[in-house]
C-alpha positions as CSV (number, residue, x, y, z in Angstrom):
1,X,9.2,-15.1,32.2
2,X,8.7,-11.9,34.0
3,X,8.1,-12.0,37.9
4,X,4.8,-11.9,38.8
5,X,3.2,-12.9,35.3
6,X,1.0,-16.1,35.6
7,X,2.5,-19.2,34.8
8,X,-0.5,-20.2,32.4
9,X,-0.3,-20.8,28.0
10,X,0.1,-17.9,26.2
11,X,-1.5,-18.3,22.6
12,X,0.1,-16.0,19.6
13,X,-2.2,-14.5,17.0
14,X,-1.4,-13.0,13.8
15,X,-4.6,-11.5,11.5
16,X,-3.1,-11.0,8.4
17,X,-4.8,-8.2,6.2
18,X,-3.9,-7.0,2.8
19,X,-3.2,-3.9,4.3
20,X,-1.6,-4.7,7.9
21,X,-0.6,-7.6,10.0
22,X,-1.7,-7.7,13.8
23,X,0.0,-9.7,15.9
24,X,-0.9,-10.1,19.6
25,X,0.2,-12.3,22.6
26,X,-3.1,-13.7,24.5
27,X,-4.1,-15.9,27.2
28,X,-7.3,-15.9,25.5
29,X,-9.4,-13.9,23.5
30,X,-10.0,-10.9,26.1
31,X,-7.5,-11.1,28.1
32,X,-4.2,-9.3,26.2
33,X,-1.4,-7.7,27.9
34,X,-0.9,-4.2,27.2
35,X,2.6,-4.6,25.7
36,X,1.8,-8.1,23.6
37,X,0.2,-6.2,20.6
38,X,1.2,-4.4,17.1
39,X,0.6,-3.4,13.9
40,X,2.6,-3.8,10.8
41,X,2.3,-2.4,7.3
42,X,1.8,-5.1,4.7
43,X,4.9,-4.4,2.7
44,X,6.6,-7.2,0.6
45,X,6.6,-10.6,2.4
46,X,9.8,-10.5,3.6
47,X,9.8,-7.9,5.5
48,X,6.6,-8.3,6.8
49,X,7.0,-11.8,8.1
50,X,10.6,-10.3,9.6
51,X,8.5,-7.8,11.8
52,X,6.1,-10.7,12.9
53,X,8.6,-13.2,13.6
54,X,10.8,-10.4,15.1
55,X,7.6,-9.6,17.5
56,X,6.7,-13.1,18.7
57,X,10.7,-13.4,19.9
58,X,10.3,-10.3,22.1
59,X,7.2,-11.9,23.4
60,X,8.8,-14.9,24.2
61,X,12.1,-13.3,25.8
62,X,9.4,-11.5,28.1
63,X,6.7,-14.0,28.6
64,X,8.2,-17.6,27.8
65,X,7.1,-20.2,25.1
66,X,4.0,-19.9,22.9
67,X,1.5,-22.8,23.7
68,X,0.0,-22.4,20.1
69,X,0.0,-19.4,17.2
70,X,-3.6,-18.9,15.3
71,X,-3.0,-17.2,12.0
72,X,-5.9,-15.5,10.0
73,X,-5.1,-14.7,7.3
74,X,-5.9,-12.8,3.8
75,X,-7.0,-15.1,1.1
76,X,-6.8,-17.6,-0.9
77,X,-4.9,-19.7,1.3
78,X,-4.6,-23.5,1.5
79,X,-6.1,-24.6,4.7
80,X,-5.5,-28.2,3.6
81,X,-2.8,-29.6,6.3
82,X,-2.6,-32.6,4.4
83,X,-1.2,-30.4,1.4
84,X,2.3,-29.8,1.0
85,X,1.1,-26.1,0.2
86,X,-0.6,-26.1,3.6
87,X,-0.5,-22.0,4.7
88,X,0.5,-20.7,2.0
89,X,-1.1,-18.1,0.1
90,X,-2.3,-18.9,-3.0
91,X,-3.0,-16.9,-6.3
92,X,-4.0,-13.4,-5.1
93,X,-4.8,-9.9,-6.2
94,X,-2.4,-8.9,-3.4
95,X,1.1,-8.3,-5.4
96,X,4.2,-10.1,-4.5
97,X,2.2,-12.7,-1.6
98,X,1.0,-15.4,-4.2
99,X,2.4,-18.6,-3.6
100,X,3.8,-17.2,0.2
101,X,3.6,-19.3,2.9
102,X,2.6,-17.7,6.6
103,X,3.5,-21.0,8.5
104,X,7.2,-21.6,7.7
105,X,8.4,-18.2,9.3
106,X,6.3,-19.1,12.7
107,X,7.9,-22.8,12.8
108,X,10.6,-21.4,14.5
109,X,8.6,-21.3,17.5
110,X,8.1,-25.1,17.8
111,X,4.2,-24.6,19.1
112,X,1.5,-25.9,16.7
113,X,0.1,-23.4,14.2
114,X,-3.7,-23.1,12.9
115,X,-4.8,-21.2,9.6
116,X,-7.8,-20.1,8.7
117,X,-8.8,-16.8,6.9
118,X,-9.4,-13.6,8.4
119,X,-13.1,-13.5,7.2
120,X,-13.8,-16.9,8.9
121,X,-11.7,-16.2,11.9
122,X,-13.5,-13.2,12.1
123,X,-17.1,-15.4,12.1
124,X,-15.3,-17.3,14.6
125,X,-15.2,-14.5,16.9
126,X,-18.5,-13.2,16.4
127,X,-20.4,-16.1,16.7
128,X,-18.7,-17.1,20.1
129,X,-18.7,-13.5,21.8
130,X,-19.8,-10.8,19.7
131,X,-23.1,-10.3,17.3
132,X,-23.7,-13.6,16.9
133,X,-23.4,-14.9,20.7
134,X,-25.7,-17.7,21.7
135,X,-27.2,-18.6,17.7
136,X,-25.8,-21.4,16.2
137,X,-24.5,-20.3,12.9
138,X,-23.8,-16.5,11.3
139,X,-22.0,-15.3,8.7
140,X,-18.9,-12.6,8.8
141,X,-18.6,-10.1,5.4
142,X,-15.7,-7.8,4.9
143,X,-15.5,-5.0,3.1
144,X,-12.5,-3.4,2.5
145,X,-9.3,-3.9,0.3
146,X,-10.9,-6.6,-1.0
147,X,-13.9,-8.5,-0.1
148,X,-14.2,-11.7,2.0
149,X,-16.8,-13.8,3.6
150,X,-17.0,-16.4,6.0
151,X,-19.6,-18.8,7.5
152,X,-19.5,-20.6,11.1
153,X,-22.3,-23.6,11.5
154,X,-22.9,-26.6,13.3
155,X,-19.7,-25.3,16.0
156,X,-17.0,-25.0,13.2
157,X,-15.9,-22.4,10.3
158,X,-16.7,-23.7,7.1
159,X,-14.2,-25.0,4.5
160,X,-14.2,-27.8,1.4
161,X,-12.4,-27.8,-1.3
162,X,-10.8,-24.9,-0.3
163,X,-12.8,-22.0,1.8
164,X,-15.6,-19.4,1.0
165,X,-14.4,-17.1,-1.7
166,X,-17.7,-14.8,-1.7
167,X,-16.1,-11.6,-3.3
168,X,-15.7,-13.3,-6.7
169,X,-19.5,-14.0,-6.9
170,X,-20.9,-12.1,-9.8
171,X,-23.7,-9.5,-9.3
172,X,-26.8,-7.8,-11.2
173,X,-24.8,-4.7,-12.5
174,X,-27.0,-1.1,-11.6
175,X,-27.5,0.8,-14.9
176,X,-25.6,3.6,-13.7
177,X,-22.8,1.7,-13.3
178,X,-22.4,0.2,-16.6
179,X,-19.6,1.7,-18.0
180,X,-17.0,0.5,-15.3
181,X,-15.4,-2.5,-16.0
182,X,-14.0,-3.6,-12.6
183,X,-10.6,-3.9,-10.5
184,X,-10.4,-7.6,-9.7
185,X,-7.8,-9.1,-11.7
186,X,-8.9,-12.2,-11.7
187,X,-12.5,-11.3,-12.9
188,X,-13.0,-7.9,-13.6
189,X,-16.3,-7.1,-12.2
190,X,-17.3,-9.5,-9.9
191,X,-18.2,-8.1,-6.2
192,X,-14.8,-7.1,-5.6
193,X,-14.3,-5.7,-8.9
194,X,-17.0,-3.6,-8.1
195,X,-17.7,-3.0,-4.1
196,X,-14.2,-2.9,-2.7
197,X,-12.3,-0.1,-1.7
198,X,-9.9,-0.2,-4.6
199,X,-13.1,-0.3,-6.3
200,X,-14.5,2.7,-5.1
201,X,-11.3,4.4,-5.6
202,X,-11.3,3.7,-9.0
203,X,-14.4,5.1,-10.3
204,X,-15.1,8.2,-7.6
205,X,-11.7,9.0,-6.7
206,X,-12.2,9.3,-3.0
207,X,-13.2,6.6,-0.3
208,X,-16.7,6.1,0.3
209,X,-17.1,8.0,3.8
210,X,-16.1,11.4,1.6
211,X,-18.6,11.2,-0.7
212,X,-21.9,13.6,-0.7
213,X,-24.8,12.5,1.8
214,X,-27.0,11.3,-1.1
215,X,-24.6,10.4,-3.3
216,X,-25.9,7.4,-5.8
217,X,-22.7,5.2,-5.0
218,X,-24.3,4.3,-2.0
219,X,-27.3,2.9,-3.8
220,X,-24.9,1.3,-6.1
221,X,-22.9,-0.5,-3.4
222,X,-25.4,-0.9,-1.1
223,X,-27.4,-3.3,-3.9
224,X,-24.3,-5.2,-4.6
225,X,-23.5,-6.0,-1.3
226,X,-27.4,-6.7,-0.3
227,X,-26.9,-9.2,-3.3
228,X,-24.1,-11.1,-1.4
229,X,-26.7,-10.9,1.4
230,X,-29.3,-12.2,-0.1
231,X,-27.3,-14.8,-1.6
232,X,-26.0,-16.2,1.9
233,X,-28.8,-16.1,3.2
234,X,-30.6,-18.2,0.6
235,X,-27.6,-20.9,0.3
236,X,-26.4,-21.0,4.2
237,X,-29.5,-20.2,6.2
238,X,-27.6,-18.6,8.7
239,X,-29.0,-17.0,11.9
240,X,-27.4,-13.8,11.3
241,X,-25.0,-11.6,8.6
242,X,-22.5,-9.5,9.9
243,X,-20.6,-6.9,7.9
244,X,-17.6,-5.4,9.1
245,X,-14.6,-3.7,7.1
246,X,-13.8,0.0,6.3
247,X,-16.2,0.2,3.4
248,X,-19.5,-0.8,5.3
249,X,-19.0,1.2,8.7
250,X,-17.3,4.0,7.0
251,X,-19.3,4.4,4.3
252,X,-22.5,4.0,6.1
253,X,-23.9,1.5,4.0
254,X,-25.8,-1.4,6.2
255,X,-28.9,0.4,5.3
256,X,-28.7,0.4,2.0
257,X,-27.4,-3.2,2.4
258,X,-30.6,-4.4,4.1
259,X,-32.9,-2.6,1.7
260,X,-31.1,-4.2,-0.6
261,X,-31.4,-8.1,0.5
262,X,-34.9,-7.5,1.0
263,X,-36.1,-6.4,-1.8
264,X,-34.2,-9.6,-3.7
265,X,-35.2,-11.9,-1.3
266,X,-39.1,-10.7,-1.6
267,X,-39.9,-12.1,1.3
268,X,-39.5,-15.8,0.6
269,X,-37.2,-16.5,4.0
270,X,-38.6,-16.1,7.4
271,X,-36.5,-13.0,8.2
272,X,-38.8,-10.8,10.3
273,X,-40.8,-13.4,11.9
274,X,-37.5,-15.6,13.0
275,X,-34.8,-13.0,12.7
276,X,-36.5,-10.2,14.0
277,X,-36.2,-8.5,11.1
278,X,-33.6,-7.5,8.8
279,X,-31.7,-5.3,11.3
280,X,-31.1,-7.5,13.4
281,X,-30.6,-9.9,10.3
282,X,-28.1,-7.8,8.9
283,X,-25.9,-6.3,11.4
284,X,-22.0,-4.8,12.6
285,X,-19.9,-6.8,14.2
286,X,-20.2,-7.1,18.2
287,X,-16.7,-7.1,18.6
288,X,-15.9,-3.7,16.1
289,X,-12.5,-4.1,14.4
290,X,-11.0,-6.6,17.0
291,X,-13.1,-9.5,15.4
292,X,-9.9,-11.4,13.1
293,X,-7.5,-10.9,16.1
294,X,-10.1,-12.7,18.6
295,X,-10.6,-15.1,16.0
296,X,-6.8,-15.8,15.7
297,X,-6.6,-16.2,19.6
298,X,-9.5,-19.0,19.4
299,X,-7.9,-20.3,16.6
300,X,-4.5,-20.8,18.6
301,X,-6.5,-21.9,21.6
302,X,-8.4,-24.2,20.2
303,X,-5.2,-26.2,18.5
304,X,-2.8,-25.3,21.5
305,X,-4.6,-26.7,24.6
């Protein structure tokens, strides 16, 4: 351990995206050292879980042993720990990761590990100390590489059978966008298929953000993902919907995405009398794009003490 550094646990995080990896070193969720965090590319496994491990063993030549790791990580993933595929990934759109596991690499480091995906990690964060601070339940959207959803309630992420999968819900297609078939592998044009960045990609050959000011696609996107909206809010009854992910803040859609839930919901739930209205209903996340790697942290926290 370095002089002067306070003899107190350290907690490793890893939020592990379809597109990068962030690892950090914490003694909680705001309180990183300048030097305990990076970002890898998401590359094939192998060399991607190299880079993590190889990061954690500089940490812990510096800083000492890790107290607990929190991983949060891209999905499907088996957050079973009775399963013998426990942390591993399961069958994805992400090439070369299904059937990958995220815990065995991390072993190493003889400190118990917790899994949970980045969406619910990331409702984690937010309900503790970002948009959703002081409600008892809200649910965390992202939109980005692919789309992912989770719901905290009653002090705890929510999981079954396996976790919430909410991109693969199917959606009321707009008439303008009949002809496109859809990029999710698995389903063709489910949500994903249709509102992710892949998916924008696909059909207007740019990202969102560079797209004309009135440009229809935000329409488009903006009704598919008020659909999701709409749909969580009529199954969970959470206090609040956060969306977060490159998509959404880049393509400035949360307008359209509240317009959107509200004109399917028709005013059956009490949004504007309890919620204060769907802009506060339907909001960015509090904690911007640090939300999965706080979430990680409490994960690691919450196992490691």
């Amino acid at each position: 351990m370095l002089p002067g550094v306070t003899a107190k646990p350290l907690f490793g995080a890893v939020e592990a995206g379809g597109t990068k990896f962030v690892c950090a070193a914490a003694y909680g969720p705001t309180d990183i050292p300048e030097d305990c965090r990076t970002v890898i590319p998401t590359t094939a496994p192998a060399a991607t879980l190299a880079a993590v491990v190889e990061f954690f063993e500089g940490i812990t030549r510096r800083y000492g042993t890790l107290s607990g790791i929190g991983i949060a990580a891209f999905g499907p993933v088996d957050l079973d720990t009775r399963s013998p595929t426990w942390g591993r990934i399961l069958a994805t759109p992400k090439r070369g990761w299904s059937d990958v596991s995220l815990v065995a690499p991390l072993e190493r480091f003889g400190c118990p590990i917790t899994v949970d995906t980045d969406v619910s990690a990331a409702a984690l964060a937010e309900a503790r100390l970002g948009a959703g601070a002081g409600l008892g339940s809200l649910a965390y959207v992202t939109v980005g590489t692919g789309i992912g959803g989770g719901v905290f309630i009653a002090d705890r992420t929510l999981k079954g059978l396996l976790h919430p999968e909410m991109g693969h819900i199917r959606v009321k297609r707009d008439r303008r966008d009949a002809d496109f078939a859809g990029v999710c592998p698995f389903h063709g044009d489910c949500l994903e298929g249709l509102a992710s960045g892949p998916a924008v990609l696909a059909r207007w050959n740019t990202r969102v953000e560079n797209l004309p000011e009135m440009h229809p696609a935000r329409e488009v996107l903006g009704d598919y993902l008020g659909q999701l909206a709409a749909t969580v809010a009529l199954m969970v009854s959470c206090e609040r919907i956060v969306f977060g992910g490159g998509v959404v803040s880049g393509g400035r859609l949360l307008p359209y995405i509240r317009q959107s839930a509200s004109r399917w919901l028709g005013g059956y739930l009490p949004i504007e009398a309890r919620a204060g209205g769907f802009e506060r209903y339907i909001t960015s996340p509090g904690l911007g794009d640090s939300a999965g790697t706080a979430g990680a942290i409490l994960l690691a926290t919450q196992r490691g003490q």
